[in-house]
C-alpha positions as CSV (number, residue, x, y, z in Angstrom):
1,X,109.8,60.5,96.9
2,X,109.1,64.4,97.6
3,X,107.1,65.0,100.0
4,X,104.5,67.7,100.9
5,X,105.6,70.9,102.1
6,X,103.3,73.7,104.2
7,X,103.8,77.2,103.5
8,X,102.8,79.6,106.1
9,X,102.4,82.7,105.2
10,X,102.2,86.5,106.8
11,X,103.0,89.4,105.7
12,X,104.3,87.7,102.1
13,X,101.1,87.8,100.3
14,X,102.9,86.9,96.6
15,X,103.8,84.5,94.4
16,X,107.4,86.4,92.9
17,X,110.1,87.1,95.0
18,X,108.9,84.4,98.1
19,X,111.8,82.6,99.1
20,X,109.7,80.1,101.2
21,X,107.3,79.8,98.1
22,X,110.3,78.4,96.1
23,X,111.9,76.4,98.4
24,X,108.4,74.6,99.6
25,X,107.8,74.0,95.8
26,X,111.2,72.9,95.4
27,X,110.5,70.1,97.5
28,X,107.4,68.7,96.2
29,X,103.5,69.6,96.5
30,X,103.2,72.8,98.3
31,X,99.9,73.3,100.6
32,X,99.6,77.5,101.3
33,X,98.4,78.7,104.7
34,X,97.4,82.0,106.1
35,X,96.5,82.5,109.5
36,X,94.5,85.8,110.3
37,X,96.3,88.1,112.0
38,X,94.3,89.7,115.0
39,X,96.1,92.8,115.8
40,X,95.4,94.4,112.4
41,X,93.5,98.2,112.4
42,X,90.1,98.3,110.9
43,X,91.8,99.9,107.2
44,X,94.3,97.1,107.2
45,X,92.0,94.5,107.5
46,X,89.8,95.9,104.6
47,X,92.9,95.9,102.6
48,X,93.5,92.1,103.5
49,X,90.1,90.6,102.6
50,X,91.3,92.0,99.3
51,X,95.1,90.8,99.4
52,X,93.8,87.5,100.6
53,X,90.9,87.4,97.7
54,X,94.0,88.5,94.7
55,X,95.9,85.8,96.1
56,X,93.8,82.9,96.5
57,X,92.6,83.5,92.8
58,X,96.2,83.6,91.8
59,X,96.9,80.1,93.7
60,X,93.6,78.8,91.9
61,X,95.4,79.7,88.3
62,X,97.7,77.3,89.4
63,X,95.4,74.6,90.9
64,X,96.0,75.5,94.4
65,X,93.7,76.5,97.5
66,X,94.9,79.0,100.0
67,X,93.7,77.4,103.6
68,X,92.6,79.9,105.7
69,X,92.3,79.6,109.7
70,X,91.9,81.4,112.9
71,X,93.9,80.7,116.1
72,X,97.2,79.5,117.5
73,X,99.6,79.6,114.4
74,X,101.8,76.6,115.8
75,X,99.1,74.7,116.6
76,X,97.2,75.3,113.3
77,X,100.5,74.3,111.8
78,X,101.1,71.3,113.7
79,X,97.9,69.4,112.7
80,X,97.5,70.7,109.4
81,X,101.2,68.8,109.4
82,X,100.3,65.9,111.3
83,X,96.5,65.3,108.6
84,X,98.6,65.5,106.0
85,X,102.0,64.2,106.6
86,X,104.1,67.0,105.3
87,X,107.6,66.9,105.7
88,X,108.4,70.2,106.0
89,X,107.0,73.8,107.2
90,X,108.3,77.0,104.8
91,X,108.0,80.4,106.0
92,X,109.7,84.0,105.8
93,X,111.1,85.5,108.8
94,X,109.4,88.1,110.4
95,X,111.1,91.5,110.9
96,X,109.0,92.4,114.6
97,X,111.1,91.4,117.8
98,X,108.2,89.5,119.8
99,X,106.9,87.9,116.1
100,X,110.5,86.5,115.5
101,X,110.9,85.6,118.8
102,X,107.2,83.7,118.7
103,X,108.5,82.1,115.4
104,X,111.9,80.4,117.1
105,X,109.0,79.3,119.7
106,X,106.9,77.7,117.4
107,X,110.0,76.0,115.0
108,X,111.1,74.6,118.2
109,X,107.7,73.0,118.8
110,X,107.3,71.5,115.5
111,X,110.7,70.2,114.8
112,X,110.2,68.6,118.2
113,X,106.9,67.2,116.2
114,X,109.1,65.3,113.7
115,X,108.5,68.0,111.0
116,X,110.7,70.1,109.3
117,X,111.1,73.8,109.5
118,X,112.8,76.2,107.1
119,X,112.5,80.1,107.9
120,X,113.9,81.8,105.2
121,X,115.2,85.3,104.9
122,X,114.0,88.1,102.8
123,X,111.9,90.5,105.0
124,X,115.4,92.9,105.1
125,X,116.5,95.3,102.4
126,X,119.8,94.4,103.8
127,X,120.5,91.9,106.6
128,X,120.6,93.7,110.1
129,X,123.8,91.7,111.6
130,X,125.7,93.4,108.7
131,X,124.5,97.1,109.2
132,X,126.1,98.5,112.5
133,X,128.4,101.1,113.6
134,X,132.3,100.7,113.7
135,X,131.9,100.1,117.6
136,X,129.4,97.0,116.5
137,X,126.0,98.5,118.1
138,X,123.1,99.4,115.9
139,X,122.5,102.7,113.9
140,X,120.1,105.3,115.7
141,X,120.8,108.3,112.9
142,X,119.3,107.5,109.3
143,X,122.2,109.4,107.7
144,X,125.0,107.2,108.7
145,X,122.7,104.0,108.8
146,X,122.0,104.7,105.0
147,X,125.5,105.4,104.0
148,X,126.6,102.8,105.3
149,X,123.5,100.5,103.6
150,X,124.6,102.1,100.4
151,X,128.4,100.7,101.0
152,X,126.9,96.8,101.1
153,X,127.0,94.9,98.4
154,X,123.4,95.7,96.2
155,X,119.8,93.6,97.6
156,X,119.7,90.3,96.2
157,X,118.5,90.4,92.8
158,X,114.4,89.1,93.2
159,X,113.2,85.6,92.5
160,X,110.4,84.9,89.9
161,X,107.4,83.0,90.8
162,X,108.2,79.3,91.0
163,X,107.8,77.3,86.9
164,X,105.9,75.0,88.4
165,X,103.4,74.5,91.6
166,X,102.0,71.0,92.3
167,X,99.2,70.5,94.5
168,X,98.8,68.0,97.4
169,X,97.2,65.1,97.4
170,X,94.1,65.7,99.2
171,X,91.8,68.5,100.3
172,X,92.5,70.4,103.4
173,X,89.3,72.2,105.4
174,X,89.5,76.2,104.8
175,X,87.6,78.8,106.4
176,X,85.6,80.9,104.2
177,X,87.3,84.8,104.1
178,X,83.9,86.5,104.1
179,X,83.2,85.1,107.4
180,X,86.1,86.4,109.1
181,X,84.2,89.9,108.9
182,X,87.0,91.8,107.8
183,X,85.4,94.3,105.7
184,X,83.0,96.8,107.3
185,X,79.2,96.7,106.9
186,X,77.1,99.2,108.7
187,X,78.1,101.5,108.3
188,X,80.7,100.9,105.4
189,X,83.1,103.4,106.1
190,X,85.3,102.1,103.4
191,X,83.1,102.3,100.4
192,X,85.2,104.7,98.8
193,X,88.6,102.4,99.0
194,X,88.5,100.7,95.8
195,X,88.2,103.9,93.5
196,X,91.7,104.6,94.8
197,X,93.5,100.7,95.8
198,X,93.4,97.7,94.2
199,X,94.8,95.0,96.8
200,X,97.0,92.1,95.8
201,X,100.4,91.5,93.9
202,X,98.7,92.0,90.3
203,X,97.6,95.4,91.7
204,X,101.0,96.2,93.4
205,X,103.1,95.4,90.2
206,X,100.1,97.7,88.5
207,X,100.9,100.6,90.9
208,X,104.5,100.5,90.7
209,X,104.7,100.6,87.2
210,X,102.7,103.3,87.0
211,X,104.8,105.4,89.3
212,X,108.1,104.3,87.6
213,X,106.4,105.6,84.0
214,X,104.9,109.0,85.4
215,X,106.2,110.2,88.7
216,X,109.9,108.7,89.3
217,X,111.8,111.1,87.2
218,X,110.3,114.5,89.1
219,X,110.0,112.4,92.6
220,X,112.3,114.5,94.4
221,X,110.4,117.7,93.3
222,X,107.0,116.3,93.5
223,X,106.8,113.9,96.6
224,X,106.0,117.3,99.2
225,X,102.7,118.4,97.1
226,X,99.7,116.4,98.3
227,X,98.1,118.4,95.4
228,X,100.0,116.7,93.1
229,X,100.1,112.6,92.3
230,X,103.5,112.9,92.8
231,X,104.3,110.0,95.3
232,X,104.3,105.9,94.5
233,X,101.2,105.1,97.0
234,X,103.2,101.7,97.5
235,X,103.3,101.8,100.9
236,X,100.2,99.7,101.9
237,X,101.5,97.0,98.8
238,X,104.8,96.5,100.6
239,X,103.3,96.2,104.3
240,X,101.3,93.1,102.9
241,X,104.3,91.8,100.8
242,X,102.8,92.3,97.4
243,X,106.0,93.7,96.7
244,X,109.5,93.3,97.9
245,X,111.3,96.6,98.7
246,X,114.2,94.7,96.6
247,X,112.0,94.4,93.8
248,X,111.3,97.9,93.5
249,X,115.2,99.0,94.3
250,X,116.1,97.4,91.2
251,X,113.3,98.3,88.9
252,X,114.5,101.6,89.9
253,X,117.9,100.8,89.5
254,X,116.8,99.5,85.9
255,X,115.1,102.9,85.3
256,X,118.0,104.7,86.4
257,X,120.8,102.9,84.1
258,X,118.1,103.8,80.9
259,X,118.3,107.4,81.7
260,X,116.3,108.2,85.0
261,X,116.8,111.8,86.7
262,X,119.3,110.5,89.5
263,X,117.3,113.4,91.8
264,X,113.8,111.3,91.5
265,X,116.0,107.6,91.5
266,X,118.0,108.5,94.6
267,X,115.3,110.3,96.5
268,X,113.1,107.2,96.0
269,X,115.7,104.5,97.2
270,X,115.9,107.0,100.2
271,X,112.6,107.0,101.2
272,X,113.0,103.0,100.9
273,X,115.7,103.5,103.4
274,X,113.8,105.2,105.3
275,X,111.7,102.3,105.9
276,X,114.3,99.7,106.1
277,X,116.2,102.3,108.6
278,X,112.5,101.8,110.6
279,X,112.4,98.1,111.1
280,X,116.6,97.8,111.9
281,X,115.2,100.5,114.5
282,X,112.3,98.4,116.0
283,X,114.7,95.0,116.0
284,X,117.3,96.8,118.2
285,X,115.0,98.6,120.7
286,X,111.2,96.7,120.8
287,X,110.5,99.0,123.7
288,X,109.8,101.7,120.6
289,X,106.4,100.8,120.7
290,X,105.5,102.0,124.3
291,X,108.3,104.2,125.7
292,X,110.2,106.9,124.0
293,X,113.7,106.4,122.5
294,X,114.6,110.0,124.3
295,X,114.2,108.7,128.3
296,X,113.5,112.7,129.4
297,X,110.4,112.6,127.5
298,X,109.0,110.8,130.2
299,X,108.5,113.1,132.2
300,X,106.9,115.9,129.1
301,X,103.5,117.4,130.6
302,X,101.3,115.7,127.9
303,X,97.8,116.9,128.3
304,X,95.0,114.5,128.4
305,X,92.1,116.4,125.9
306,X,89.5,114.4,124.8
307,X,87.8,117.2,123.0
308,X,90.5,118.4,121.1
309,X,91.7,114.8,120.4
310,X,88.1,114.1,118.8
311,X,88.3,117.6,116.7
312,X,91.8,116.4,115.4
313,X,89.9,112.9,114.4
314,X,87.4,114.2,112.5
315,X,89.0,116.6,110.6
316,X,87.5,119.9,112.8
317,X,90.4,121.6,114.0
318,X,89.9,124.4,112.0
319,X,93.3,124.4,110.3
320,X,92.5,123.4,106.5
321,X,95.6,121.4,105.8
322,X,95.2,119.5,109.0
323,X,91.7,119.1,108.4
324,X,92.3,117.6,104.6
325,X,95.0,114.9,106.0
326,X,92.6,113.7,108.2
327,X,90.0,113.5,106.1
328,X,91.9,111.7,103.4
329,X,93.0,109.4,105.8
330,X,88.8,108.5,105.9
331,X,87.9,108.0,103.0
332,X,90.8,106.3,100.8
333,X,92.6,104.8,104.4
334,X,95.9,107.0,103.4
335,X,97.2,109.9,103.6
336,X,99.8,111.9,101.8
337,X,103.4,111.8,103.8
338,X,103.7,115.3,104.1
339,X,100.6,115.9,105.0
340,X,101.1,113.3,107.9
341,X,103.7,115.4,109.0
342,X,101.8,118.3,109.7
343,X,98.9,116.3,110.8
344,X,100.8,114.4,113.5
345,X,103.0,117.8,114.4
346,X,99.6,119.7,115.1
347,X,98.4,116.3,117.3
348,X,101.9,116.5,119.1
349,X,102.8,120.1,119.6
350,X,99.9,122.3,118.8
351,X,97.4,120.2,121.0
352,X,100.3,118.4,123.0
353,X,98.5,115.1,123.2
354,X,100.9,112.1,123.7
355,X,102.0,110.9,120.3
356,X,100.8,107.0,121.1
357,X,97.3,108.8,120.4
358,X,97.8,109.6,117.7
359,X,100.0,106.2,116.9
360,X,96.8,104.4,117.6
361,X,94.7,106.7,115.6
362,X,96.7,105.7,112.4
363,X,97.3,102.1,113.2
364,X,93.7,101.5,113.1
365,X,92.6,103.9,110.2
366,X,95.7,103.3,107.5
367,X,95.6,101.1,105.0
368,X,99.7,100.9,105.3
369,X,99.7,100.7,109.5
370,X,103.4,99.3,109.7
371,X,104.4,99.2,113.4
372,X,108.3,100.2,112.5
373,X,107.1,102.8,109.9
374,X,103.9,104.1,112.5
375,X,105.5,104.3,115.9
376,X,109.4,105.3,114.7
377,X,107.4,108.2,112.9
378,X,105.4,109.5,115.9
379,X,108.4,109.5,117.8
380,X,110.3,111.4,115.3
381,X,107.4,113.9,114.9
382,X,107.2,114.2,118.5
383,X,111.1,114.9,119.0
384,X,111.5,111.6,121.1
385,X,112.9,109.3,118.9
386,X,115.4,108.4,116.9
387,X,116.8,110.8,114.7
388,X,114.2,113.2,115.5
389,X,113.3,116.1,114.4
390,X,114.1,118.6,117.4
391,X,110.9,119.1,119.4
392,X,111.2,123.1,118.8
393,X,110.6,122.6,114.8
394,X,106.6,122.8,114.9
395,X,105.0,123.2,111.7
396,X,102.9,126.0,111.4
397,X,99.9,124.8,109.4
398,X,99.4,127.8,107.9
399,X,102.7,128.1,105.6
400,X,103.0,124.5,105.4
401,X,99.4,124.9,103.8
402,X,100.4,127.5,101.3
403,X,103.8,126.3,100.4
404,X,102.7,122.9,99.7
405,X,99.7,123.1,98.4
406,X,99.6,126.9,97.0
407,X,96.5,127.1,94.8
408,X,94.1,125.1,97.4
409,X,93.7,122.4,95.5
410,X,94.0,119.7,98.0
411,X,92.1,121.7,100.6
412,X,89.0,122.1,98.2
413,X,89.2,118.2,97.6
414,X,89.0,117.1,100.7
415,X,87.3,120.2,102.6
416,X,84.7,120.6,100.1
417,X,83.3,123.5,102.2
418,X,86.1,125.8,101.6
419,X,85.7,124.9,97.8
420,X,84.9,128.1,96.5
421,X,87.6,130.4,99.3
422,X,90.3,132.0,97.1
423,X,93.6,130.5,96.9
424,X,94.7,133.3,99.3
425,X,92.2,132.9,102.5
426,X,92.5,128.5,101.9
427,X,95.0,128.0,104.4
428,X,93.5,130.7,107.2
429,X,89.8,131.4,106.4
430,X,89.5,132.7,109.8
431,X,91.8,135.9,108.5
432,X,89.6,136.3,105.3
433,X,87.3,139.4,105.3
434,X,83.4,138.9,105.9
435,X,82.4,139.5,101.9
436,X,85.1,137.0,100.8
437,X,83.5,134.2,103.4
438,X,79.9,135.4,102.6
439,X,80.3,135.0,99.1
440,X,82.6,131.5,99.5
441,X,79.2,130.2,101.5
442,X,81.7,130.1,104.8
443,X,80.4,130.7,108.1
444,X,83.0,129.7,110.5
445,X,81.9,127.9,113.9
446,X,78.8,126.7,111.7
447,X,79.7,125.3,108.1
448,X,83.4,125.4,109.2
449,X,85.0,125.3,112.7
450,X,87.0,128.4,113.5
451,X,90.8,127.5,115.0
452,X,89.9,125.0,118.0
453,X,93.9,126.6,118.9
454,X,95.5,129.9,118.9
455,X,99.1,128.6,116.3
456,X,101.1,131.7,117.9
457,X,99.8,130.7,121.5
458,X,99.8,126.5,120.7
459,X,103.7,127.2,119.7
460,X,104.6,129.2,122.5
461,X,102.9,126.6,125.1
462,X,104.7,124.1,123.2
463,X,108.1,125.3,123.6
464,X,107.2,125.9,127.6
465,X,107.0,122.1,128.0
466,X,109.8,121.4,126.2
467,X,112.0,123.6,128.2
468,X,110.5,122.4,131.8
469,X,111.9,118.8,131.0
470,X,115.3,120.0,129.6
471,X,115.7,122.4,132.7
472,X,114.8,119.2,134.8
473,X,117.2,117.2,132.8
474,X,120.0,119.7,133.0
């Protein structure tokens, strides 16, 4: 007789490609539960009122109810077990060192309970015990690390959704998901999110066929121009596990053996690397979160600014393409990757605020906050991580600004008060003469702040502190 099977689920929000969703219905009526996670940033919990919504209508379709719940997971898990006699528990492993370790915890606990529990792997692009060096330790240099990936046998080829899903045999109580407050009120800082994301696996599959059709072919030369819809915005669809990273590595592969530009394929699959190369990182070294992977960086004379902090924030720095990244970031809870670049360099180096500031800052204000992705980036911004980017390559705003966005087209978007500044003043107003401003509408320090930094000066400072802690470390 098969017997009822619990699914818990996490970051996995799908039906396709959910190895614990098929082996749970594999063994009889399956009973889906999701159990709020409470360390989510304000954006990411708008987005998962809508993941959450998608998904419970899509377990509906198939005469299912998603049971939502607050609290202890284990204990959730263990009496939603014991009221209804399942015999086993299903879930996907986690990729986070504390959550994995948390999850032998809790399958210890419940298999002491008399219940099953199956944690099944899938949350890897490719499996971490098979990625290391010849002398057996863990990459810390993405070059190597993705070579090496690339040498591996190809990423499992993705499951479909299960034929058939039977429902148990009685009801189970559910919280409601508009009483867990997740989306904002008053004020509703996110009213603007759904003209540009549609949360859930329908809209995930929607998204990255879209990028396939129009963008994957030019990726490689369109993926730097935030003026441009040249990127796959599928970054907050994979954090929530809408989509498997090895479902879109081999729709690309697909694309690519019907006649995709290898340049836009390749680049693509790296940036997917990228991320994979992010969570091997954070397995290896969990101290990435708090302390830099570079020990001398301890001792780097940080600043403590609140003012300056609050300008970078808001978007009132006075640099335009800092000031448009930011902005972004508040109204559609994203922001372009290049642009977070120069964004996070002008936080680090220009202001030199400690790069967990700014870590914080986007954990609670992106739609995508990834811990692996978020804090491996900071530190590679800041020149303290792995495979960083040497603390002496600081963006200057200004070129980044005209290179990558020549015409102003992103600036006028998202700085609507430089609208009407040529093309050639955009990117440094404060070096336009008087008549150009006058007749833009621009007065800075009133409609738009002048520079709250000096770049020459910022970089120069910048440089200092670098070279008092390699003096000290010498």
């Amino acid at each position: 007789m098969k017997q009822l099977s619990l699914l818990w689920l996490r970051d996995d929000l799908r039906l396709a490609d959910n190895p614990a969703l098929t082996a749970a219905a594999e063994s009889g009526p399956v009973l889906p539960v999701y159990v709020l996670d409470e360390s989510l940033g304000g954006a990411a919990r708008w987005w998962l009122h809508g993941s959450l919504a998608s998904l419970s209508e899509a377990f509906a379709r198939r005469g299912l109810s998603l049971i939502l719940r607050r609290g202890d997971p284990a204990a959730i898990l263990e009496s939603i077990a014991a009221a209804t006699e399942a015999g086993s528990i299903h879930w996907n492993e986690a990729t986070e060192p504390d959550r994995r370790i948390s999850d032998l915890a809790s399958a210890e606990r419940l298999r002491a309970g008399g219940v099953e529990v199956e944690i099944h792997r899938c949350s890897f692009l490719f499996d971490p015990a098979e990625v290391r060096t010849r002398s057996g330790e863990p990459f810390s240099v993405f070059t190597p690390f993705w070579r090496h990936c690339l040498s591996l046998p190809e990423p499992a080829r993705p499951l479909p959704p299960p034929a058939r899903l039977d429902s148990p045999p009685t009801a189970v109580e559910t919280e409601v998901l508009d009483s867990w407050g997740l989306q904002p009120q008053a004020p509703n800082w996110a009213a603007a999110f759904p003209q540009t994301w549609r949360p859930g696996e329908d809209g995930a599959h929607e998204r990255a066929r879209a990028f396939l059709d129009s963008a994957l072919d030019a990726y490689d030369r369109e993926r730097d121009r935030p003026d441009r819809e040249g990127v796959s915005r599928l970054s907050p669809h994979l954090h929530f596990g809408e989509v498997t990273a090895r479902q879109l590595w081999h729709a690309t592969r697909r694309r690519e053996a019907s006649g995709a530009r290898l340049g836009g394929t390749e680049t693509f699959l790296k940036e997917i690397g990228w991320r994979e190369f992010s969570r091997h990182l954070l397995l290896a070294r969990p101290f990435l979160l708090e302390t830099p992977l570079r020990p001398e960086f301890d001792a780097f004379p940080w600043i403590e600014d609140e003012a300056a902090l609050k300008a970078w924030q808001t978007g009132r720095t006075g640099y335009p393409i800092v000031d448009a990244g930011i902005r972004q970031l508040w109204q559609s809870g994203w922001m372009h990757n290049r642009v977070r670049m120069v964004t996070a360099s002008f936080l680090v180096k220009h202001l030199l605020i400690h790069w967990s500031r700014g870590a914080a800052w986007f954990w609670d204000t992106l739609v995508d906050a990834d811990r692996a992705s978020n804090w491996a980036s900071w530190q590679w911004v800041a020149g303290c991580g792995a495979d960083a980017a040497p603390f002496f390559r600081i963006f200057n705003p200004i070129l980044q600004g005209t290179k990558f966005d020549p015409l102003g087209d992103y600036v006028r978007r998202w700085v609507p008060e430089l609208a009407d500044l040529p093309a050639e003043w955009i990117h440094h107003p404060w070096e336009a003469p008087g008549a150009i401003l006058a007749r833009a509408g621009v007065s800075l320090g009133s409609t738009y702040p002048a520079p709250i930094v000096d770049h020459a000066k910022a970089r120069a400072r910048a440089l200092a502190a670098y070279g008092s802690i390699r003096k000290e470390a010498s």
